[in-house]
DSSP file (Angstrom, degrees, kcal/mol; ACC not computed):
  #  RESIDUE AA STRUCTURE BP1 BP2  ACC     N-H-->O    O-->H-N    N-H-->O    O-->H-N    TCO  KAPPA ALPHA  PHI   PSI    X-CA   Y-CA   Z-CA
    1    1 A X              0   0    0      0, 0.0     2,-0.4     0, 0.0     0, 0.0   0.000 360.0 360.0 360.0 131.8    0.0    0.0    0.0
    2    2 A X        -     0   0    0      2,-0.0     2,-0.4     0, 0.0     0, 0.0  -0.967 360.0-161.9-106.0 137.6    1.3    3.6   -0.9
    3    3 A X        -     0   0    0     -2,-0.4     2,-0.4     2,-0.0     0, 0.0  -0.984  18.5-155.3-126.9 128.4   -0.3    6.6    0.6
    4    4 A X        -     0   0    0     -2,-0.4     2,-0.5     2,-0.0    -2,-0.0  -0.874   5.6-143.8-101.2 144.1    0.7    9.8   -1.5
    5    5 A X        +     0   0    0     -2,-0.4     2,-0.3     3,-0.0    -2,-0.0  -0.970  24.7 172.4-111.7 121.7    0.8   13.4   -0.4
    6    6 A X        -     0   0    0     -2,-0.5     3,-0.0     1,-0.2    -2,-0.0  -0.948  62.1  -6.6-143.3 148.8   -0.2   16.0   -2.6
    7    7 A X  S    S+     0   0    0     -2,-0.3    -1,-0.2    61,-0.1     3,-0.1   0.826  90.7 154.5  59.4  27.4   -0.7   19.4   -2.6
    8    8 A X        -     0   0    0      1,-0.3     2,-0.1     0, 0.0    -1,-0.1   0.133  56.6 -70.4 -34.4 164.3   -0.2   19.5    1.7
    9    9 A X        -     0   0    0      1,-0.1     2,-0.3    -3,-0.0    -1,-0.3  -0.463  54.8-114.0 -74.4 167.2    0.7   21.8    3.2
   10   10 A X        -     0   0    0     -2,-0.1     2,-0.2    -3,-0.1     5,-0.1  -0.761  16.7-128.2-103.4 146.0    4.6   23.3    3.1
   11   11 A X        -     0   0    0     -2,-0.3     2,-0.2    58,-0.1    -1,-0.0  -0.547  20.9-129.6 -84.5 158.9    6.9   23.4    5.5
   12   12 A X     >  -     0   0    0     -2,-0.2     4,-1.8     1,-0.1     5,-0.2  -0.328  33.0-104.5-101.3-158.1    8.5   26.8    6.0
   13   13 A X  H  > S+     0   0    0      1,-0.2     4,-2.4     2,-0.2     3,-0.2   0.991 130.6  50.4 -73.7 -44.3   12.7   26.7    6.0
   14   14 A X  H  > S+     0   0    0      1,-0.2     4,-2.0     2,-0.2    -1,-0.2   0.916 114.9  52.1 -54.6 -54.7   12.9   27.1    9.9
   15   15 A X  H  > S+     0   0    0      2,-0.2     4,-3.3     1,-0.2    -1,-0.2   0.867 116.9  34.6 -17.2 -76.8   10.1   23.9    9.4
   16   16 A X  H  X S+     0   0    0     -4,-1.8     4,-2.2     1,-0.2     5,-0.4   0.960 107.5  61.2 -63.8 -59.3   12.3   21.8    7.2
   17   17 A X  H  < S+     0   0    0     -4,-2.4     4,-0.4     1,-0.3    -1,-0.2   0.734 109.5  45.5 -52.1 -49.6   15.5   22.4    8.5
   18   18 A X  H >X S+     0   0    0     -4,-2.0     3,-2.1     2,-0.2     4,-1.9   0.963 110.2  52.4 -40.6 -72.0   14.2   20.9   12.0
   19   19 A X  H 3X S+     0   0    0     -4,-3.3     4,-1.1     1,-0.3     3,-0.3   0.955 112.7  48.3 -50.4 -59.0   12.6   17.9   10.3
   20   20 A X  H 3< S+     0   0    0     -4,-2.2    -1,-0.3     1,-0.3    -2,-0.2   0.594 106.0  54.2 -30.8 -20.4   16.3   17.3    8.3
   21   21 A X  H X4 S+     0   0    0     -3,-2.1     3,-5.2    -5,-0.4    -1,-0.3   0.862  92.2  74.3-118.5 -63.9   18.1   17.6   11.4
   22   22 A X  H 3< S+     0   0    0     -4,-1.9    -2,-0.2    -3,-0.3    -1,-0.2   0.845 116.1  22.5  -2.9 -65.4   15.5   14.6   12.7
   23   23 A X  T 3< S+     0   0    0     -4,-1.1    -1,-0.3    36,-0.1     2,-0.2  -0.046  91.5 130.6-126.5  27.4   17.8   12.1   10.4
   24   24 A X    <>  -     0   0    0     -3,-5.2     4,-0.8     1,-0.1    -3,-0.1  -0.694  65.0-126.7 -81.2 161.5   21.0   13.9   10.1
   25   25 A X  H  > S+     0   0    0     -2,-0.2     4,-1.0     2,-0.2    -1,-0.1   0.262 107.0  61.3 -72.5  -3.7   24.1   11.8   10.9
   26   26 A X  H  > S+     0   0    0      2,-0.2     4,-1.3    -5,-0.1     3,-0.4   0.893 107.8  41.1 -65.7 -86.6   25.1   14.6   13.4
   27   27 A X  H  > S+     0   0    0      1,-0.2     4,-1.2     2,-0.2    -2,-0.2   0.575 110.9  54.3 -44.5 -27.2   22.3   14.2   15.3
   28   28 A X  H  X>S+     0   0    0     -4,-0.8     5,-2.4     2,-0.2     4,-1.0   0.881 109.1  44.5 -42.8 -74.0   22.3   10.7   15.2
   29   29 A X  H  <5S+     0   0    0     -4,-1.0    -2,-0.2    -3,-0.4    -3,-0.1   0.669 110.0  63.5 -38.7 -29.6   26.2   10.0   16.6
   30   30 A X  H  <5S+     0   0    0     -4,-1.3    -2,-0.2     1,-0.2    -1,-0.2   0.946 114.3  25.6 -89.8 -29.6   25.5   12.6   19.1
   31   31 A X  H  <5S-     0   0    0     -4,-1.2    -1,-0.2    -5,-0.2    -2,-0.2   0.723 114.0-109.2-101.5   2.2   22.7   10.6   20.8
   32   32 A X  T  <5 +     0   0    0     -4,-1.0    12,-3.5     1,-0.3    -3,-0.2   0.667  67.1 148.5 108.7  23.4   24.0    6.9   19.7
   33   33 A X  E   < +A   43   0A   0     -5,-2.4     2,-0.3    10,-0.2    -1,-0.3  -0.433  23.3 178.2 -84.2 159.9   21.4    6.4   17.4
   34   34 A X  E     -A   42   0A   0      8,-0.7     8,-1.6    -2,-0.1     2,-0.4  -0.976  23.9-115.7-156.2 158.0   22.1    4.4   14.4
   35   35 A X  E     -A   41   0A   0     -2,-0.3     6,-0.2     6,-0.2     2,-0.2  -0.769  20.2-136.3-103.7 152.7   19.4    3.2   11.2
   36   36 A X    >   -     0   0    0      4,-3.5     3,-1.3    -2,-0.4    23,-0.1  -0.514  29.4-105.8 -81.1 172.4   18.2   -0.2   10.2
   37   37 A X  T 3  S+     0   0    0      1,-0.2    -1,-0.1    -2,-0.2    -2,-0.0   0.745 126.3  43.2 -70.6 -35.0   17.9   -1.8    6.6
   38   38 A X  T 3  S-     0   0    0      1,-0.1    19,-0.8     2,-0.1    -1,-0.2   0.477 130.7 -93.1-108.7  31.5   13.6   -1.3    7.0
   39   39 A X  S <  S+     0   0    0     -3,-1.3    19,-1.0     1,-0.3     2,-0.5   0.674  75.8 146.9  91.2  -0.8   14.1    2.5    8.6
   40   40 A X        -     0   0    0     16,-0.2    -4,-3.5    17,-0.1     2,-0.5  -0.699  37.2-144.8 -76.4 135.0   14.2    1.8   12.5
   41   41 A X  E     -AB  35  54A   0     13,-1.3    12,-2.3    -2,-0.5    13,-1.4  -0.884  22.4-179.8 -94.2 149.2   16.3    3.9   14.5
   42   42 A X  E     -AB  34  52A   0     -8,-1.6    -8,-0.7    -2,-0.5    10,-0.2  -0.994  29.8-124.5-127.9 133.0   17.7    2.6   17.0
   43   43 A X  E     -AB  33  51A   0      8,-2.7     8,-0.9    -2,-0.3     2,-0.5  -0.829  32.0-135.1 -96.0 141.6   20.2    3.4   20.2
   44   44 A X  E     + B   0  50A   0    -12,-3.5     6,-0.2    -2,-0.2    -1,-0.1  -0.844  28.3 177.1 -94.0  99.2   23.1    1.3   20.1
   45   45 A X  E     -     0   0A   0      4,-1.3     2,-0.2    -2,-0.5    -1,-0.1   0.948  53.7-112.5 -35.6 -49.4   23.9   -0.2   23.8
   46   46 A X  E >  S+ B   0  49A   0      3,-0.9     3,-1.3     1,-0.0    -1,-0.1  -0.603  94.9  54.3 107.8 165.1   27.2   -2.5   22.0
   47   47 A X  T 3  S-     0   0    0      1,-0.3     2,-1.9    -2,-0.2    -2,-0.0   0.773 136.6 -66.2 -22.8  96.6   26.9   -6.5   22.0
   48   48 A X  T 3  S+     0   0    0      1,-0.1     2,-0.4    -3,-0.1    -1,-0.3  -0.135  91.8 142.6  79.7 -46.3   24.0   -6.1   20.5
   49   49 A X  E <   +B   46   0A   0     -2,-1.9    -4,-1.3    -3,-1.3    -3,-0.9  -0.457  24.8 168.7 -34.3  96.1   21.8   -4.5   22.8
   50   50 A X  E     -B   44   0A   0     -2,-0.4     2,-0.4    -6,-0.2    -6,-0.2  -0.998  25.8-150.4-130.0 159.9   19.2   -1.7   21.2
   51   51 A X  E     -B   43   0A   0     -8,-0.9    -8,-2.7    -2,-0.3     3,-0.2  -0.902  27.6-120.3 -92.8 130.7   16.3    0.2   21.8
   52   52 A X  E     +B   42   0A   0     -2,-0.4   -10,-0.3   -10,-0.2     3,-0.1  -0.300  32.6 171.9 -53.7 154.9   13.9    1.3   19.4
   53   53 A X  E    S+     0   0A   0    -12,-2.3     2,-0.3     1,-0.1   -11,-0.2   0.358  74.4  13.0-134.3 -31.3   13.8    5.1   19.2
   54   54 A X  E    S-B   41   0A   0    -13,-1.4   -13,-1.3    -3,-0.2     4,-0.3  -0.773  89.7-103.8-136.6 116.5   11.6    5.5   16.3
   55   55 A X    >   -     0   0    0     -2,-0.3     3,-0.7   -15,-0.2     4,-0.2   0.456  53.2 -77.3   3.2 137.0    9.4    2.7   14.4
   56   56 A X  T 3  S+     0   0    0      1,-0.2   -17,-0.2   -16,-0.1    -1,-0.2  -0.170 114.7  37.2 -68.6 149.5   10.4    1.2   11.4
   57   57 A X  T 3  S+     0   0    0    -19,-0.8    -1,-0.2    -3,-0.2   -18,-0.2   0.888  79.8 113.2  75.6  35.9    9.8    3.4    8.4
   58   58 A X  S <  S+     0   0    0    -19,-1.0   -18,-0.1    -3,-0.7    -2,-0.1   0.889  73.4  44.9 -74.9 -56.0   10.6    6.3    9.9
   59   59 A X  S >> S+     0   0    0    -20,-0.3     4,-4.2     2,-0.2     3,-1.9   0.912 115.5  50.5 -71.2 -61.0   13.7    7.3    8.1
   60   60 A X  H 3> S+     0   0    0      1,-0.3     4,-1.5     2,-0.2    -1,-0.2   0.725 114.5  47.2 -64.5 -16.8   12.0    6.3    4.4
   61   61 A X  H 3> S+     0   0    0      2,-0.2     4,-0.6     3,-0.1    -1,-0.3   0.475 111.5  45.4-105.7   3.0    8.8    8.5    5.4
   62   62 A X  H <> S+     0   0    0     -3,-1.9     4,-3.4     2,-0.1     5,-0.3   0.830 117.4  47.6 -87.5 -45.1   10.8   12.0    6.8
   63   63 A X  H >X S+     0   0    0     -4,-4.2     4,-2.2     1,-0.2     3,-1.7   0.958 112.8  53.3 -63.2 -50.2   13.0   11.6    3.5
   64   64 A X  H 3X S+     0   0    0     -4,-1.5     4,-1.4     1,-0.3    -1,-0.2   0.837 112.6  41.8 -36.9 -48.0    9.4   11.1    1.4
   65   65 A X  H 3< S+     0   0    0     -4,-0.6     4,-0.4     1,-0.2    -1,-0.3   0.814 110.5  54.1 -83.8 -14.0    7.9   14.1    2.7
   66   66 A X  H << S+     0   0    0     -4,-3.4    -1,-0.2    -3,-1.7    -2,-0.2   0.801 104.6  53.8 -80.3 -21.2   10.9   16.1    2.4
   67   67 A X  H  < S+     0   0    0     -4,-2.2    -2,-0.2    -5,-0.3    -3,-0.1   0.886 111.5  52.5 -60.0 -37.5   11.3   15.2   -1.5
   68   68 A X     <        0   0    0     -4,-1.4    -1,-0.2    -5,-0.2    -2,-0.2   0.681 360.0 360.0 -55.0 -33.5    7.7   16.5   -1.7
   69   69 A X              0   0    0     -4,-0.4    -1,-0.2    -5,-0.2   -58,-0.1   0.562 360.0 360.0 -73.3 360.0    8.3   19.8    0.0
């Protein structure tokens, strides 16, 4: 199933910039987060150990709506 969005509302730059930031590699190393193959974040503990921090298909639905914007 695909759900498109069209003609949404826009984010304004202050908007975006935030969401980007969401799934930058910056932000990411600084809290120990790391991504999976289906778009989970995750913190990495080491051997193994993680906690989800966001649901899979996270990653693949911030970049969708920012291609949109």
């Amino acid at each position: 199933m695909t759900l498109e969005i069209s003609n949404g509302p826009k984010l304004n730059l202050l908007e975006r910039e935030a969401v980007e930031y969401t799934i930058s590699p910056k932000f990411w190393r600084a809290e120990g987060w790391k991504e999976e193959a289906n778009g989970r974040v995750v913190k990495d503990f080491g051997d193994g150990r993680t906690r989800t921090v966001f649901k899979p298909g996270f990653v693949s639905a911030i970049r969708t709506i920012l291609k949109h914007q």
